[in-house]
N, C-alpha and C positions, 0 to 999 in steps of 0.2 A: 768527301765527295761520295752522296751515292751511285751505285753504280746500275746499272739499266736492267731493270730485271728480264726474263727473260723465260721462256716457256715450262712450267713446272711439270715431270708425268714421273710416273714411278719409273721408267726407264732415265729419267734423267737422275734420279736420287739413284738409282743401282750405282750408274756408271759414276757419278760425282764422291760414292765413297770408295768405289773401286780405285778412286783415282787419287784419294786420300783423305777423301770425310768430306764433313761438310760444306755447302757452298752457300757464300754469307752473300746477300743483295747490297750490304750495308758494313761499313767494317768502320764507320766512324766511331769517336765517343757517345757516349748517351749526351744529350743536350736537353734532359726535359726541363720544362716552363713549370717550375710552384706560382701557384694564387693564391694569395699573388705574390708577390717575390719576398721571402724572406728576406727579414732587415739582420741588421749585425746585432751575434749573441755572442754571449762564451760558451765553447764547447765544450760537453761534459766529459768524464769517462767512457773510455769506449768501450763498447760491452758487443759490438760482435764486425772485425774489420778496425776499419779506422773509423764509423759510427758510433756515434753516442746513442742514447733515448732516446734522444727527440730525431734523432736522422732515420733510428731503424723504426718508431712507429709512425712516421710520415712515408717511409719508405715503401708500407702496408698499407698507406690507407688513401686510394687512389684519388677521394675527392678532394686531395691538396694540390695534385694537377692537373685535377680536370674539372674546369670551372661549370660546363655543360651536361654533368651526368644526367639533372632531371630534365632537362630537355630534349637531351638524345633518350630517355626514358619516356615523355608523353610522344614524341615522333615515330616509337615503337609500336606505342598505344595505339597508335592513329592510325599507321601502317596495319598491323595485323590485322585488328576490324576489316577493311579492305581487302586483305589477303584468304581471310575468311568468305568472305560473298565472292570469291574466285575462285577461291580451289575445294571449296566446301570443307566441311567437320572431315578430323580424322576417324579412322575406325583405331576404338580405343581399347587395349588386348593386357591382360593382366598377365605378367612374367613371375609373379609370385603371389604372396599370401595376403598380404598387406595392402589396405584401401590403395595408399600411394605406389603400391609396386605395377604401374602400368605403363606402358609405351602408348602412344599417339601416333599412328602411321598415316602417312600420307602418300599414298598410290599414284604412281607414275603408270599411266594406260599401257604402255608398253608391258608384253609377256618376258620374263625371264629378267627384269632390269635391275641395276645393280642399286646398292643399297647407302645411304647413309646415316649414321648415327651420329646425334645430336647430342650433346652432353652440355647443359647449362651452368654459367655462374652466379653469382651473386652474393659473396665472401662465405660458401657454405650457408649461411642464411635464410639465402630466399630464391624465390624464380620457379614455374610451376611450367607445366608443356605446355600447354596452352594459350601460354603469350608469345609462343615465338611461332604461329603460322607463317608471319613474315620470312622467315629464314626460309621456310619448307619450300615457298611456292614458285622461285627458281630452277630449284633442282626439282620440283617433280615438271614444269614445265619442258624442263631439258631433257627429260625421260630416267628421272631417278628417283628410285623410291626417297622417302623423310622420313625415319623414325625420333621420334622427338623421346629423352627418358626421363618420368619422372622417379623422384628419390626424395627421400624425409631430410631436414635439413639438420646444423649442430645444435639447435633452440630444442625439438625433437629429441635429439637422441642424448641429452644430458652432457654436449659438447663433445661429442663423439665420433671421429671423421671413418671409422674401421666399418661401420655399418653401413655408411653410405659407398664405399669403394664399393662392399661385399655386394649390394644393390646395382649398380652401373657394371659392375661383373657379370651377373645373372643375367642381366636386363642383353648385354652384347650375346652371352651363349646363347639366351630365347631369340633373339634375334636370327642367328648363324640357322638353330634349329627347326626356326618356322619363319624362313625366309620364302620360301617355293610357297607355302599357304597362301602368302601375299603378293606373290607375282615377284617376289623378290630374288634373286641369285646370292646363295650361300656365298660362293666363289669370290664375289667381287663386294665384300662388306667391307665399309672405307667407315671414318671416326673422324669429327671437327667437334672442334670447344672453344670453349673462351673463359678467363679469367679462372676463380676456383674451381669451376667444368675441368677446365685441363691441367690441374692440379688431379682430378678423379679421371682424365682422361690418361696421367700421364702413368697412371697405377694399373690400370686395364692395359696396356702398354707393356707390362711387365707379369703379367699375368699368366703364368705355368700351366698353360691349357692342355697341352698334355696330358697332364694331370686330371683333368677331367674329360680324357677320351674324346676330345677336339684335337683338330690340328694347330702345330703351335703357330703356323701362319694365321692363325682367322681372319686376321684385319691387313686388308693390304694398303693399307695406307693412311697417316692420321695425318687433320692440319690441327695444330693446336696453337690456341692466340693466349698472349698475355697471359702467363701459368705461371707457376710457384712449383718449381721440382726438388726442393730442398729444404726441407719444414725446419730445419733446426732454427735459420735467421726470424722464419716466422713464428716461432714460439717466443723470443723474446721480444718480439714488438706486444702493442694493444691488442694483438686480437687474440690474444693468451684470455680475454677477458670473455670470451662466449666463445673460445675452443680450449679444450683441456687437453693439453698435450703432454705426450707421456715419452720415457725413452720410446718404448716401442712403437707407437705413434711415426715418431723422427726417424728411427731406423724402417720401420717396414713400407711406409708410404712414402720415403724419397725416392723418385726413379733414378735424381740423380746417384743414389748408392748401389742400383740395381740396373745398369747400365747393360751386362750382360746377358740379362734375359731379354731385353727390345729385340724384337725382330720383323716388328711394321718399318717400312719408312714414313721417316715423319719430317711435317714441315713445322720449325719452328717460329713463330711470328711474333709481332711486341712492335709498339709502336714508340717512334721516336721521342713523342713528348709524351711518354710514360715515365712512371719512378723509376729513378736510379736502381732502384732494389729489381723490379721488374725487370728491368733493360739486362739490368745484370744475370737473373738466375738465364734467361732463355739465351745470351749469349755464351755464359758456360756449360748450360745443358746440350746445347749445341756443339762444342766444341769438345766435349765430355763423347759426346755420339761420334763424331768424327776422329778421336781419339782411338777410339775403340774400332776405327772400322765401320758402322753402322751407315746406313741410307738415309742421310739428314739432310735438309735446306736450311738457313736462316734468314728470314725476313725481317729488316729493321726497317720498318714503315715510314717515309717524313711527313711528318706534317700530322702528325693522327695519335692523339689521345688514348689512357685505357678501352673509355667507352665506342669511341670513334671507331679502334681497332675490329671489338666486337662486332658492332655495326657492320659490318665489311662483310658476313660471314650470309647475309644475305642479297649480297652486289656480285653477283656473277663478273664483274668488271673492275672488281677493286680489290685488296689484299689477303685476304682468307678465302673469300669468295673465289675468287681467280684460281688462286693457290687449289682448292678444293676441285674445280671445274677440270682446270688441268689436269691433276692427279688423275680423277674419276674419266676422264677422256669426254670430257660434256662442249667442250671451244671446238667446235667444228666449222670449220666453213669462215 
């Protein structure tokens, strides 16, 4: 039985781990739906859990259950165009050196308003700022800034995920640092992603800003959908086959091993007919947070797909989106 969710703000995550960690919307089993259902096999040697092969690279590779990726993909299409002739071009600001090293901001009229960062997924891969206007044009209607970041993907950097962190890292301190340029407020910079976004969202998460003469609060708040916080299960699946993963890869970019430095609250989401492998890292990451004391939610979504889940992050009224609105104080009235 799910249970009713219920108003998300960062005063709720304080007092929820104050109170002893995280608070799960959802504490069923995973019940994702494969497409279409697997038929009887013999199962092989397990090689990470009680997983075989074929469990942990189906486990990685969402379009086993989720039969509608390309079609919640051209309904993106369609949408953005749209959201484009409403909220016009972003102004497009270079945070480093590199053609692709730029943010896409999307201006909320409002003086002083607060800020969100956008981190895209698409299995390290693919996905460029530009396609996701749709996302921006709620929250700058609501009066919040959109920074949308782009980054080089693992095809790019010779299957290389440390370049792309070091990029979504910059991209946040540019942000922090030339937020008042944009009408933006330093103060209140929040973080949403989805799928290998928040895999790179959950590494800027752990980020020893400190260290670079920021404060270690910078982000007051992340909602991260359908993420991967523990690279080691994903280095033996298929996608070892265009990302090279190394020990130090598995040790420095899991948050779940760096647990300690978090000090945003974070909502963790994942939809109910997502892979078992999914369902499972955001439930233990979650519980990993709450473990520790940290200001964590969990969202287990019914009814909602990898891509679905995504989706949401542009629905003011549905599961990331909501989650995001609430944090950022945008559900008024």
């Amino acid at each position: 039985m799910h249970s009713t969710p219920r108003k998300i703000t960062r005063r709720t995550l304080v007092a929820g781990a104050a109170a002893g960690g995280a608070i799960a919307f959802a504490g069923a089993p995973a019940h994702a739906q494969r497409c279409p259902p697997a038929g009887p096999r013999t199962k092989g040697p397990a090689v990470f859990r009680d997983l075989d092969q074929i469990d942990i690279d189906e486990g990685y590779d969402n379009d086993v259950y989720a039969f509608n990726s390309r079609t919640i993909n051209e309904r993106r299409v369609f949408n953005n165009r749209i959201a484009l002739s409403v909220i016009g071009k972003p102004e497009r600001v270079k945070y480093g050196e590199a053609e692709i090293e730029r943010v896409d901001i999307y201006k909320a009229k409002q003086p002083n308003a607060p800020v969100m960062i956008f981190i895209h997924g698409g299995s390290w891969r693919g996905g460029r700022a530009e396609q996701f206007t749709v996302y921006a044009e709620p929250f700058v209607k609501a009066g919040a800034n959109f920074v949308v970041v782009d980054f080089t993907n693992v095809g790019e950097t010779n299957g290389d995920i440390f370049p792309m962190v070091d990029q979504v890292r910059r991209a946040v301190a540019w942000t922090y640092r030339n937020a008042k340029r944009f009408g933006g407020n330093p103060d209140a910079l929040y973080l949403i992603s989805r799928s290998s976004g928040s895999h790179l969202a959950s590494c800027i998460l752990i980020t020893e800003w400190e260290k670079q003469g920021l404060p270690r609060n910078i982000l007051k708040g992340a909602v991260m959908g359908s993420g991967m916080y523990d690279l080691a299960p994903v280095r033996l699946s298929k996608r070892s086959s265009f990302v090279k993963f190394t020990d130090a890869m598995v040790e420095q970019l899991s948050a779940m091993r760096h647990i300690d430095k978090i000090h945003t609250p974070a909502v963790i989401g994942v939809g109910a007919l997502e892979t078992p492998e999914f369902q499972r890292q955001a439930r233990e990451f979650a519980a990993a947070l709450k473990a520790a004391g940290k200001p964590a939610e969990l969202i287990v979504a019914p009814g909602y797909n990898h891509y679905e889940t995504g989706e949401t992050i542009g629905q003011p009224y549905a599961v990331l989106g909501r989650a995001a609105f609430d944090m950022m104080g945008l559900n008024k009235g």
